[in-house]
C-alpha beads as a LAMMPS data file, in Angstrom:
LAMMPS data file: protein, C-alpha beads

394 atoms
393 bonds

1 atom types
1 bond types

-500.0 500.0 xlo xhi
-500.0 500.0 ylo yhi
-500.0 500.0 zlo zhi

Masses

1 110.0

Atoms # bond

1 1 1 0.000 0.000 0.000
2 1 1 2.806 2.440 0.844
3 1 1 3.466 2.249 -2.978
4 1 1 0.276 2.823 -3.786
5 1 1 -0.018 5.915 -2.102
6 1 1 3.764 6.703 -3.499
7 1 1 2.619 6.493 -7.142
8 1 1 -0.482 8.148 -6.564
9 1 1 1.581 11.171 -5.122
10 1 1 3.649 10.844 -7.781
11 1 1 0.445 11.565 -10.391
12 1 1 -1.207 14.121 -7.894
13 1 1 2.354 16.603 -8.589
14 1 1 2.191 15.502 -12.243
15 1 1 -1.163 16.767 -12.657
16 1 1 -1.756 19.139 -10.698
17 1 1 1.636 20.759 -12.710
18 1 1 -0.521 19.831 -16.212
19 1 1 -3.618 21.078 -14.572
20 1 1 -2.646 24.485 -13.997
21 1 1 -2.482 24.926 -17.783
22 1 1 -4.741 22.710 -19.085
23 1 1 -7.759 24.316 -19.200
24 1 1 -5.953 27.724 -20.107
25 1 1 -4.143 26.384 -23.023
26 1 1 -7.774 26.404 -25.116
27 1 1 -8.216 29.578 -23.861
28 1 1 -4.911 31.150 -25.106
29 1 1 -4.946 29.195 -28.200
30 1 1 -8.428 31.060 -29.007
31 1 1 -7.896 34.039 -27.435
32 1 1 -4.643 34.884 -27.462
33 1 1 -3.163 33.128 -31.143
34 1 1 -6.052 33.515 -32.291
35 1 1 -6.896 29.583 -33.309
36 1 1 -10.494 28.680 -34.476
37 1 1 -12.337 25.346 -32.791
38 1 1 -10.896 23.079 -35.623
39 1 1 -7.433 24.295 -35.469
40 1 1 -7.971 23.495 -31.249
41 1 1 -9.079 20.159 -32.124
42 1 1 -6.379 19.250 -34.386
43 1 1 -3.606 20.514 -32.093
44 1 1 -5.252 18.034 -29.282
45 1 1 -5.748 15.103 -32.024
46 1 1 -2.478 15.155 -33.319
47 1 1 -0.982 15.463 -29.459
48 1 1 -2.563 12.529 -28.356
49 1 1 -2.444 10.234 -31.128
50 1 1 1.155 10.688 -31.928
51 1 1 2.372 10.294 -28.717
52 1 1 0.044 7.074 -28.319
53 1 1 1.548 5.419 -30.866
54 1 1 4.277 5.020 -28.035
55 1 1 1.962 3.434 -25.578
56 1 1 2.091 0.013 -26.639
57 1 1 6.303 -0.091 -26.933
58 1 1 6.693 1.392 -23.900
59 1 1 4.380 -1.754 -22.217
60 1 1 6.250 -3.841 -24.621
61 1 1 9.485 -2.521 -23.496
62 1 1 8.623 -2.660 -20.238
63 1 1 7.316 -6.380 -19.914
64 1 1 10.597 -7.268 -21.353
65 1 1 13.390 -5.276 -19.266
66 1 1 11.291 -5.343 -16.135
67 1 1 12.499 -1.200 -15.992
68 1 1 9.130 0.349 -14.888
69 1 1 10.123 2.441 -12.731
70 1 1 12.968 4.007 -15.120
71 1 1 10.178 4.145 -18.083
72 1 1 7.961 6.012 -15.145
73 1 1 10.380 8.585 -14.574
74 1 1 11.543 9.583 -18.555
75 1 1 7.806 9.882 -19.059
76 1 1 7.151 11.985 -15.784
77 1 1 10.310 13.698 -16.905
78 1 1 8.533 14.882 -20.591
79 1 1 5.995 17.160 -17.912
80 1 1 8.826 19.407 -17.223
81 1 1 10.055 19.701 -21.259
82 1 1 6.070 20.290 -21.764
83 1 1 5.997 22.868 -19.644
84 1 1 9.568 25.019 -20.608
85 1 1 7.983 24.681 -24.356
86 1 1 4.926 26.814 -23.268
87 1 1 7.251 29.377 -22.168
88 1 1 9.225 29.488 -25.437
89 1 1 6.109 28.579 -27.942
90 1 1 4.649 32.216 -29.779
91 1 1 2.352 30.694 -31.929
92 1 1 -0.479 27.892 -32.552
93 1 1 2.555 25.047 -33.622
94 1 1 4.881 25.949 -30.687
95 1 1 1.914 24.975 -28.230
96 1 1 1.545 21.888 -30.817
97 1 1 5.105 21.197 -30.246
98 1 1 5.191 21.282 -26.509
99 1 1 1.545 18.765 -26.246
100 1 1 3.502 16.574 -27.974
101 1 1 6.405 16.191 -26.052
102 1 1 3.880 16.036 -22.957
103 1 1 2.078 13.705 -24.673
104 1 1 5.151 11.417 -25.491
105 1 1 6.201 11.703 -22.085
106 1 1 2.237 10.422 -21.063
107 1 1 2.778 7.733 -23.908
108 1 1 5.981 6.009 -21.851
109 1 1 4.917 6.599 -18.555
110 1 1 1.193 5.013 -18.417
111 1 1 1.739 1.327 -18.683
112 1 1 4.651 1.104 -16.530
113 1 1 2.967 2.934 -13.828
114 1 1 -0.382 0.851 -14.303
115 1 1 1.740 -2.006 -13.643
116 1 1 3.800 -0.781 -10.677
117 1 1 -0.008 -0.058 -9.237
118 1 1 -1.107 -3.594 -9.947
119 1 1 1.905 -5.272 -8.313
120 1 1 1.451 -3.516 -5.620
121 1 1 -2.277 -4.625 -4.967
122 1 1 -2.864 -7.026 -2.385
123 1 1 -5.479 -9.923 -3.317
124 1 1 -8.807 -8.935 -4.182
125 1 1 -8.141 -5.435 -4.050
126 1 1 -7.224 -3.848 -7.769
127 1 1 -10.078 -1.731 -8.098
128 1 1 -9.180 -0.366 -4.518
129 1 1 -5.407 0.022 -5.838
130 1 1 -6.503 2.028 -9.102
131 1 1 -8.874 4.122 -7.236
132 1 1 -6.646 5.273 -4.731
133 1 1 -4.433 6.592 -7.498
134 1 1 -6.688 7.675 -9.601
135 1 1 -8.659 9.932 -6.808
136 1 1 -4.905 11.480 -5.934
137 1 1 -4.286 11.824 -9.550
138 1 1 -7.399 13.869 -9.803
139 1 1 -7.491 15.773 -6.754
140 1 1 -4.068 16.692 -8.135
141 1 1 -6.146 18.307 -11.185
142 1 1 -8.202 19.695 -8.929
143 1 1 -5.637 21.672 -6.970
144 1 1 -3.983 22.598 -10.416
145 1 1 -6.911 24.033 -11.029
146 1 1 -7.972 26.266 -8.418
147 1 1 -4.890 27.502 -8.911
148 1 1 -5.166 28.415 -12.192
149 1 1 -8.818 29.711 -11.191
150 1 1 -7.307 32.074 -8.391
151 1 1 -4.582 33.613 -10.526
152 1 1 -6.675 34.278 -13.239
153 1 1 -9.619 36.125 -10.793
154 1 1 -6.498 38.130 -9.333
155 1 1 -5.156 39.097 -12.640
156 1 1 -6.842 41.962 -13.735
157 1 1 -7.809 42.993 -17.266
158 1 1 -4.976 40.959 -18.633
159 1 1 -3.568 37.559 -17.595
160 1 1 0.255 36.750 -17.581
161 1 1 0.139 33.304 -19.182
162 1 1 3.857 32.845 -19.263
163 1 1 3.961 33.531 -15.760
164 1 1 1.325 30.432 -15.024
165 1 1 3.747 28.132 -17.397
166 1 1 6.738 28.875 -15.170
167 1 1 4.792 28.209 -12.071
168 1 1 3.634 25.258 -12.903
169 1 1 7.206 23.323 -13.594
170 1 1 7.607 23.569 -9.750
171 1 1 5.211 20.314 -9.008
172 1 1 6.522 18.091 -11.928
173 1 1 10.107 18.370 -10.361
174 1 1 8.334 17.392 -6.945
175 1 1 6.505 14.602 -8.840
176 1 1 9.906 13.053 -10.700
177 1 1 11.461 13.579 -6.965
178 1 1 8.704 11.220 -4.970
179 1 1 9.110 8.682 -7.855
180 1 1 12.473 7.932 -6.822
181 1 1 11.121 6.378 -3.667
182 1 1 9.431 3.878 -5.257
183 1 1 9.825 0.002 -4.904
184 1 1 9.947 -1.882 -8.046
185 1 1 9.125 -5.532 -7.587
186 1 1 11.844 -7.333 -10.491
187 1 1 10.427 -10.156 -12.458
188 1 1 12.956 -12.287 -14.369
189 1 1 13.016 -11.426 -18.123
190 1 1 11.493 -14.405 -20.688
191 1 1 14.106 -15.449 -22.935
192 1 1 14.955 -13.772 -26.372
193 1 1 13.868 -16.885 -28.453
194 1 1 10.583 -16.788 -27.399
195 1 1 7.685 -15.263 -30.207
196 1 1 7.064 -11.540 -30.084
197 1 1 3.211 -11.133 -28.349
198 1 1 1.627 -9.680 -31.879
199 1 1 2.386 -13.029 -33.309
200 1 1 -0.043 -14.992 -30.549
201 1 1 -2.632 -12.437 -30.458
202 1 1 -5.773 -14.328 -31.474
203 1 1 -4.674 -16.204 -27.963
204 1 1 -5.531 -13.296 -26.252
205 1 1 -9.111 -13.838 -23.718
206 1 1 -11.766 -12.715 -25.627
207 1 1 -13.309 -10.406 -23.377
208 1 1 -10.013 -8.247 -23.344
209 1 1 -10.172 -8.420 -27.256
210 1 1 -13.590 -6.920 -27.093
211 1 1 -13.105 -4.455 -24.402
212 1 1 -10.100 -3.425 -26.465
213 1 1 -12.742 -2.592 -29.452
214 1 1 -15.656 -0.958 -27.545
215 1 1 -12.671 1.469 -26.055
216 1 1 -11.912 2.277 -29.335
217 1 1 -15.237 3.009 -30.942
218 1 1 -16.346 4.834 -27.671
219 1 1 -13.377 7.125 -27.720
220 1 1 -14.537 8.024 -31.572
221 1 1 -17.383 9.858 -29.759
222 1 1 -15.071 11.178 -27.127
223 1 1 -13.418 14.395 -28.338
224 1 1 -10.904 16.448 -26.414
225 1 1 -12.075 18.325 -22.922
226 1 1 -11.005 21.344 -24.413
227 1 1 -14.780 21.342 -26.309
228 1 1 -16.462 20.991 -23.343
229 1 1 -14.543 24.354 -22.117
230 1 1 -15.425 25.830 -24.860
231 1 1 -18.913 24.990 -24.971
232 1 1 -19.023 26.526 -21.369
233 1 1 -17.915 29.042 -22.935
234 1 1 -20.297 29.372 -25.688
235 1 1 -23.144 29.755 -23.513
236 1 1 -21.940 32.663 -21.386
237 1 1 -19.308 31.144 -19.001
238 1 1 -16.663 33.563 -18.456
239 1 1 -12.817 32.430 -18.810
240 1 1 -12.386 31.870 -14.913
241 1 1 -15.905 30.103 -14.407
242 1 1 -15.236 28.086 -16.897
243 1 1 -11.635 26.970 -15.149
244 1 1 -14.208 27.195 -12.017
245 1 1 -16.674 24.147 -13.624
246 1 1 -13.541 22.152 -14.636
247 1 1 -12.762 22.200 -11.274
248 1 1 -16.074 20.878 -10.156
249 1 1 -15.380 18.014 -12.680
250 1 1 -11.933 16.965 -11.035
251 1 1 -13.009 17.141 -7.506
252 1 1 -16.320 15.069 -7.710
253 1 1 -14.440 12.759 -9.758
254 1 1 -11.418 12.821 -6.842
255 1 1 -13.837 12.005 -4.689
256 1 1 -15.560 8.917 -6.079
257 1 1 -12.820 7.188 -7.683
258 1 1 -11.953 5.095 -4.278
259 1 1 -15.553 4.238 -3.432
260 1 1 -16.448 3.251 -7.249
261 1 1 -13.272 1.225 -7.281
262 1 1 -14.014 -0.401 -4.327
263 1 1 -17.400 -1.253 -5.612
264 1 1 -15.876 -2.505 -8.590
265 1 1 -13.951 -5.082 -6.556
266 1 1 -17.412 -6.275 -5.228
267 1 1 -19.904 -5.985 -8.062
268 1 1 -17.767 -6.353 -10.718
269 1 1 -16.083 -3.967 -13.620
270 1 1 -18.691 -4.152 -16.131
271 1 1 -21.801 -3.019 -14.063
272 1 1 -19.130 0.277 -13.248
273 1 1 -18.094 0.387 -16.661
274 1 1 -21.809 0.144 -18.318
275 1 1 -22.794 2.816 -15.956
276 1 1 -20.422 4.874 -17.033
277 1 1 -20.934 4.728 -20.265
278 1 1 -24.684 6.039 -19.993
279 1 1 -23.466 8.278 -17.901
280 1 1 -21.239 9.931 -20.782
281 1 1 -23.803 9.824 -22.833
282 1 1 -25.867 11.544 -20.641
283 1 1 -23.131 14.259 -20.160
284 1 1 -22.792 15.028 -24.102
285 1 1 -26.452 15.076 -24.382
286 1 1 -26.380 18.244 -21.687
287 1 1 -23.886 19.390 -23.348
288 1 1 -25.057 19.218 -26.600
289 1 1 -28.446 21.063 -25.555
290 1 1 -28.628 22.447 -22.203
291 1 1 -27.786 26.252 -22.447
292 1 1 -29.095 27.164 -18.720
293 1 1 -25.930 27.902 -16.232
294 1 1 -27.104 25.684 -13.657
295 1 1 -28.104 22.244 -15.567
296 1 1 -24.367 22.755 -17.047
297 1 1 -22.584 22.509 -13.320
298 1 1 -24.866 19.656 -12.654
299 1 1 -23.610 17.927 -16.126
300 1 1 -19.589 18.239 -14.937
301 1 1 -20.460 16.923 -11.814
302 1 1 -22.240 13.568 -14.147
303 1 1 -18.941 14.169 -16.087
304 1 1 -16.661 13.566 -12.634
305 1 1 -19.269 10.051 -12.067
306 1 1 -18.356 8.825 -15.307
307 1 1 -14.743 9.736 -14.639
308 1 1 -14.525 8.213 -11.595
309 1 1 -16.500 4.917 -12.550
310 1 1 -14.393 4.224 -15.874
311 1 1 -10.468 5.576 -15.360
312 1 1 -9.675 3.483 -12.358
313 1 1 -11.854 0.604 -12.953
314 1 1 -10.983 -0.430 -16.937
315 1 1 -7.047 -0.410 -16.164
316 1 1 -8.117 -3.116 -13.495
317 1 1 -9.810 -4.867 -15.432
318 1 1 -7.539 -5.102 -18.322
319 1 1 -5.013 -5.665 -15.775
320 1 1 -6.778 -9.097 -14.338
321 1 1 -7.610 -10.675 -17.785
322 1 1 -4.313 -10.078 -19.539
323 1 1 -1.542 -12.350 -19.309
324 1 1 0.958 -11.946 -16.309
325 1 1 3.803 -11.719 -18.647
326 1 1 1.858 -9.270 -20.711
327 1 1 0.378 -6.968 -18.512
328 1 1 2.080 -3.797 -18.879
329 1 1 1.951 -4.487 -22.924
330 1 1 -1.950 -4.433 -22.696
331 1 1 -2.373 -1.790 -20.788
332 1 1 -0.221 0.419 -23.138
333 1 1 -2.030 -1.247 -25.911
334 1 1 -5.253 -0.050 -24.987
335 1 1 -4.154 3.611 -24.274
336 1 1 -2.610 3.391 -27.616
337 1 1 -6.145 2.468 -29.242
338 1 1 -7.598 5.232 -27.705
339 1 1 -5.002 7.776 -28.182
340 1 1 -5.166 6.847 -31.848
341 1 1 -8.595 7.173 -31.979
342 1 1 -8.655 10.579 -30.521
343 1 1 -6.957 12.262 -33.635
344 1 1 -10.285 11.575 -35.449
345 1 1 -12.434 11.674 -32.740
346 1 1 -10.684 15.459 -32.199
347 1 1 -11.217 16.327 -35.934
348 1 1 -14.806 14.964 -36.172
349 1 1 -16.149 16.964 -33.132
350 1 1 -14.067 20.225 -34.523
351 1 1 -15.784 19.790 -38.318
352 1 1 -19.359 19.231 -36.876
353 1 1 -19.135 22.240 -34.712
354 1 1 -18.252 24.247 -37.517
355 1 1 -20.365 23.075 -40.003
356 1 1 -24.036 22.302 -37.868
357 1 1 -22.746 23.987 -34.234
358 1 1 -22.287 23.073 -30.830
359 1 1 -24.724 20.593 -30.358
360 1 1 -23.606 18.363 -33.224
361 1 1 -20.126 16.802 -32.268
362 1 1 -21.689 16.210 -28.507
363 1 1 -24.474 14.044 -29.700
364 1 1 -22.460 12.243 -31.825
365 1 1 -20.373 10.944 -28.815
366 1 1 -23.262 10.457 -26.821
367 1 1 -24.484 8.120 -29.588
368 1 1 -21.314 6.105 -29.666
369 1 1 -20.901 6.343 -25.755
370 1 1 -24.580 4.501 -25.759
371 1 1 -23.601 1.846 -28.460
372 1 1 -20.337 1.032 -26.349
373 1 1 -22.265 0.390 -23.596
374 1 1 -24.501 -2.276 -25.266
375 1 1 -22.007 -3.838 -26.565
376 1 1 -20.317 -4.149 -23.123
377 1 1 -23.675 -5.148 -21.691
378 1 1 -24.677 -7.915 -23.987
379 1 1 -21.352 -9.624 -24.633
380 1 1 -18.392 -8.747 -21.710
381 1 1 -18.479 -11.890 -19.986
382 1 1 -18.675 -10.499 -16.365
383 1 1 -17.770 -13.664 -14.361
384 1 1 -13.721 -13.237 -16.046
385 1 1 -12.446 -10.928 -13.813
386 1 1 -10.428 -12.591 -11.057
387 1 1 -9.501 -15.376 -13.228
388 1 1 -6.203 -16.395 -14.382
389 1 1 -5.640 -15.680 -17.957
390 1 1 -4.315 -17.453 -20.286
391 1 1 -0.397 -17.458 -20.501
392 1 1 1.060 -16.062 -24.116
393 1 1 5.288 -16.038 -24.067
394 1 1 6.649 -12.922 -25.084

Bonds

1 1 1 2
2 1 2 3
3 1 3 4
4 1 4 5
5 1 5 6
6 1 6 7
7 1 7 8
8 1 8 9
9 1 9 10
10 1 10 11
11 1 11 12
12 1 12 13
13 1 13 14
14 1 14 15
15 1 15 16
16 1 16 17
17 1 17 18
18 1 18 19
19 1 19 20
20 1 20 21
21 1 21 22
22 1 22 23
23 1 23 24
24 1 24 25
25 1 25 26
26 1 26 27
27 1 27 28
28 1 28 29
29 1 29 30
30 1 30 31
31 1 31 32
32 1 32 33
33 1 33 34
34 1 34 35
35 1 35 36
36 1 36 37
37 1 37 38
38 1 38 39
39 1 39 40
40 1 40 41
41 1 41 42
42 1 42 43
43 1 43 44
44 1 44 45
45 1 45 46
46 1 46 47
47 1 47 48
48 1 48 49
49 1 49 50
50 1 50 51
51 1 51 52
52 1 52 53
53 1 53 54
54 1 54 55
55 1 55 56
56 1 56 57
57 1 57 58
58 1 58 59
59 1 59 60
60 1 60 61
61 1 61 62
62 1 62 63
63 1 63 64
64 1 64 65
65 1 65 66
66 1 66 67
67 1 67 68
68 1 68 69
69 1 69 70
70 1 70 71
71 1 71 72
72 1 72 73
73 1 73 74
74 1 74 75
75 1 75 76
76 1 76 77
77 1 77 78
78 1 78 79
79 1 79 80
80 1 80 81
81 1 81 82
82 1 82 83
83 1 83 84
84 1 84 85
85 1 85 86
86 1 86 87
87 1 87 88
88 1 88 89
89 1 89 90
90 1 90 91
91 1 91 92
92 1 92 93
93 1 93 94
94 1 94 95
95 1 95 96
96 1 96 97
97 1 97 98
98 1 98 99
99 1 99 100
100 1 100 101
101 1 101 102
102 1 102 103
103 1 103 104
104 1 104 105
105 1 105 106
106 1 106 107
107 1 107 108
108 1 108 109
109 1 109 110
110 1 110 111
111 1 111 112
112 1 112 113
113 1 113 114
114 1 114 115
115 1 115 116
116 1 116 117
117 1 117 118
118 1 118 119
119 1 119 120
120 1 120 121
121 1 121 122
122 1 122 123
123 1 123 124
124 1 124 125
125 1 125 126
126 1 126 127
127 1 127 128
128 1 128 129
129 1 129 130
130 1 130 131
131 1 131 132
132 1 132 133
133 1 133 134
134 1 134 135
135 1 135 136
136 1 136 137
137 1 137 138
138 1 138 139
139 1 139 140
140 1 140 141
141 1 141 142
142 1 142 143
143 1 143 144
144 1 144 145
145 1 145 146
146 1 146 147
147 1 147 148
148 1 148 149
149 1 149 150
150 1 150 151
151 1 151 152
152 1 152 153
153 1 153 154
154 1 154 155
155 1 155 156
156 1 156 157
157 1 157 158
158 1 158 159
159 1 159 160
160 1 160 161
161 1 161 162
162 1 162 163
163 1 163 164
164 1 164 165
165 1 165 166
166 1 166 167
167 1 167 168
168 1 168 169
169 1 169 170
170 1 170 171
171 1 171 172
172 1 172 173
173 1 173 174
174 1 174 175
175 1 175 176
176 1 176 177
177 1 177 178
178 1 178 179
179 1 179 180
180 1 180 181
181 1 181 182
182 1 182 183
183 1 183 184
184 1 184 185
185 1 185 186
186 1 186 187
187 1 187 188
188 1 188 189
189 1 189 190
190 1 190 191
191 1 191 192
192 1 192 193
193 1 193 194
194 1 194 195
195 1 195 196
196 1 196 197
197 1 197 198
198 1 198 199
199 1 199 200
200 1 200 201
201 1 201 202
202 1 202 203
203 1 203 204
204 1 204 205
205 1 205 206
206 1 206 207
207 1 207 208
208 1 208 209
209 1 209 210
210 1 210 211
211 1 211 212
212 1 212 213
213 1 213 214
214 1 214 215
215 1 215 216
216 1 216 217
217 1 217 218
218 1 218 219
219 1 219 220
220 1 220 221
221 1 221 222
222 1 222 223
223 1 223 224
224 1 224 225
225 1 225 226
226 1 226 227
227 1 227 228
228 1 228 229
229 1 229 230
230 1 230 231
231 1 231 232
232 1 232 233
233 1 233 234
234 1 234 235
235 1 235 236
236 1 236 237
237 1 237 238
238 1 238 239
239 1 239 240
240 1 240 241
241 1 241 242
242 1 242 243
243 1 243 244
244 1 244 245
245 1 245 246
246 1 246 247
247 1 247 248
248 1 248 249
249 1 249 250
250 1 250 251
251 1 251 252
252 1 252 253
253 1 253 254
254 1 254 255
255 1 255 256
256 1 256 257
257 1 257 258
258 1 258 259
259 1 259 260
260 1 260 261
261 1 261 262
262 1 262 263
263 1 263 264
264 1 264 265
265 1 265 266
266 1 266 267
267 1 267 268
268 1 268 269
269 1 269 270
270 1 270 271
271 1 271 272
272 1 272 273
273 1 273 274
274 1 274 275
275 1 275 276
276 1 276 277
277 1 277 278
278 1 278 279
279 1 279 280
280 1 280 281
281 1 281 282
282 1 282 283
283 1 283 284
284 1 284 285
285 1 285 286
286 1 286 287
287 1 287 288
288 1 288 289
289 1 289 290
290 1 290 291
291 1 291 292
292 1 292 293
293 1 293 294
294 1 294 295
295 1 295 296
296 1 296 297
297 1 297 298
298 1 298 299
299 1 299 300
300 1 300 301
301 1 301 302
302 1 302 303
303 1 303 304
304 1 304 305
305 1 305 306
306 1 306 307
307 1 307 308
308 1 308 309
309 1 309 310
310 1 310 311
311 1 311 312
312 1 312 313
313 1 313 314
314 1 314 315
315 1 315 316
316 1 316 317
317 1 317 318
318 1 318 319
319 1 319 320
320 1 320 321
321 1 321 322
322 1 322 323
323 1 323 324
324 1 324 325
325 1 325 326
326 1 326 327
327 1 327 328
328 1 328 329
329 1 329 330
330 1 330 331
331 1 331 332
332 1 332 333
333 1 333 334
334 1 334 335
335 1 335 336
336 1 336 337
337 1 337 338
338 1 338 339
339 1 339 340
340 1 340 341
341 1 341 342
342 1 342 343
343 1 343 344
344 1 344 345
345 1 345 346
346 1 346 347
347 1 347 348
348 1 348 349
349 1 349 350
350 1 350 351
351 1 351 352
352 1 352 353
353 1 353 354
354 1 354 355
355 1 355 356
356 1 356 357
357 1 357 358
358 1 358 359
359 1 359 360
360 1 360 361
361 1 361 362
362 1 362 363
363 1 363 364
364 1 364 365
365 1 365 366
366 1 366 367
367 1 367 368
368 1 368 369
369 1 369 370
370 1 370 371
371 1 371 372
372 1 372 373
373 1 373 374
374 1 374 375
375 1 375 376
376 1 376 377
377 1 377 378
378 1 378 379
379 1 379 380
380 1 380 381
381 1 381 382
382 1 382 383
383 1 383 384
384 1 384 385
385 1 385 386
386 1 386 387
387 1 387 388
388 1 388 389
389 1 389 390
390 1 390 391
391 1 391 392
392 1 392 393
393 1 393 394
């Protein structure tokens, strides 16, 4: 557990660091550089899917040298790069440049993490495990962002961005420091002879093959979070009440992440994972027609459910049904899926806002958020999780 909580503070410094420019960098992208809502959603497709691409070598990589914890720390290490290319960046591709390299970094540290967190779980207990990090990981966001909130309310007609980016490489150093204290359990490597995993993957359990493909056609619906600050935006929310209702998002979501993960552990993942689902749907439906100020804090709080009943609770469950040997290689292949499916999913949401408006890109995801959850529903075989699966040499 101490490792637990070490990795967790680890992601809490790492994101509250991101967090403080996050929800800014839309913001000064449209504002300041003057970048339309396409233009947004291509900088945030091409960030996430190109750095993705990295996700599955970096599992790879890491199931075979047994180096999380050095992968961990390069990729917490790309936060601090991210951050001194927001200082230098004075235009729309210099803030492309620097999401990238924050991205990368992202790309190598996410599987080796998730599997530090899962060898650190006792027995019965991965849902607990991942919800523990993810609620420090968001409350992390959430602290990012009230900071972000108070210096822009205390900033006057204009905002000193710049001064924000500096600021905020302060908590990724903390972050890379508190991952040095963290205990890598060694497994011994499989030997060089043995077949590559893409070779065997038809062997794979079929319920992580699915879940692999409903990810990836829900996250075709799911477009960046910068369009949901926009479309805060849109209907009258100043700059700093919109940083205020992302806020609201990362703290309800810091909140339930522990209790949903624990209830994962009991009920099972799918139930959580259905539920979330509809719950995203319901989300882009507010968001796609709900223009009163109110109904729109009570849709980021939904937004921080579904958050809290899907981040945690999918990385255990791809963690229990994947092979031992393979564990950090699925995990990094499924955040590669859905980083590549972002780029479109990105591109989509920015063309239908353009061409029919707001509401168009948000009930588009809501649709594909509802057929991922059918599919989950009718075929995810729930009695798999807690079962061994089936071994595949690497």
């Amino acid at each position: 557990m101490p490792n637990i909580f070490l990795l967790g503070l680890v992601s809490f410094f790492a994101d509250l660091s991101t967090e403080m420019v996050y929800p800014l960098i839309p913001l000064y992208l449209v504002s300041v550089l003057g970048a339309t809502p396409v233009l947004v959603g291509i900088i945030e497709g091409i960030a996430e899917s190109v750095a993705s691409l990295l996700k599955v070598f970096s599992g790879y990589f890491t199931d075979r040298y047994q180096n999380k914890k050095v992968f961990a720390f390069c990729g917490y290490g790309g936060g601090v790069l991210y951050k001194l290319g927001l200082l230098l960046a004075t235009s729309w591709t210099g803030i492309l440049a620097a999401r990238v390299i924050d991205r990368i970094g992202k790309g190598v540290r996410t599987a080796p993490r998730d599997v530090l967190v899962s060898e650190s779980s006792a027995a019965g207990s991965m849902g607990k495990s991942f919800g523990i990090h993810k609620a420090l990981d968001m409350a992390g966001s959430a602290l990012g962002i009230l900071i972000a909130y108070l210096l822009l309310t205390n900033s006057g007609s204009s905002f000193d961005y710049k001064r924000l980016f500096l600021i905020s490489i302060i908590p990724a150093i903390l972050g890379l420091v508190v991952i040095l204290f963290v205990k890598e359990k060694k497994q011994p490597r499989p030997p060089r002879s043995r077949e590559p995993f893409w070779q065997r993957l038809r062997e794979l359990d079929k319920n992580l093959k699915l879940y692999l493909l409903v990810a990836f056609i829900f996250t075709l619906g799911n477009s960046s979070n910068t369009f949901l600050l926009l479309r805060a935006k849109s209907i009258g929310f100043t700059d700093t009440n919109v940083v205020l209702l992302y806020l609201v998002f990362n703290l309800t979501a810091a909140v339930l992440s522990i209790p949903f993960g624990k209830l994962s552990d009991k009920i099972g993942r799918k139930k959580l994972l259905v539920g979330g689902y509809l719950a995203f749907a319901a989300v882009y439906l507010g968001f796609a027609y709900v223009s009163n100020a109110a109904v729109m804090v009570i849709i980021f709080i939904i937004y921080g459910f579904y958050t809290a009943s899907t981040a945690g609770v999918e990385r255990a469950l791809i963690a229990e049904i994947s092979p031992s040997e393979l564990k950090g290689t699925m995990l990094g292949l499924h955040s590669t899926l859905v980083g590549v499916a972002l780029l479109p999913a990105s591109v989509i949401a920015g063309l239908l806002w353009n061409a029919f408006g707001a509401f168009a890109p948000f009930t588009f995801g809501a649709i594909l958020a509802l057929v991922a959850a059918i599919l989950l529903g009718c075929f995810l075989n729930n009695g798999s999780q807690n079962t061994s699966a089936k071994k595949i040499v690497a």
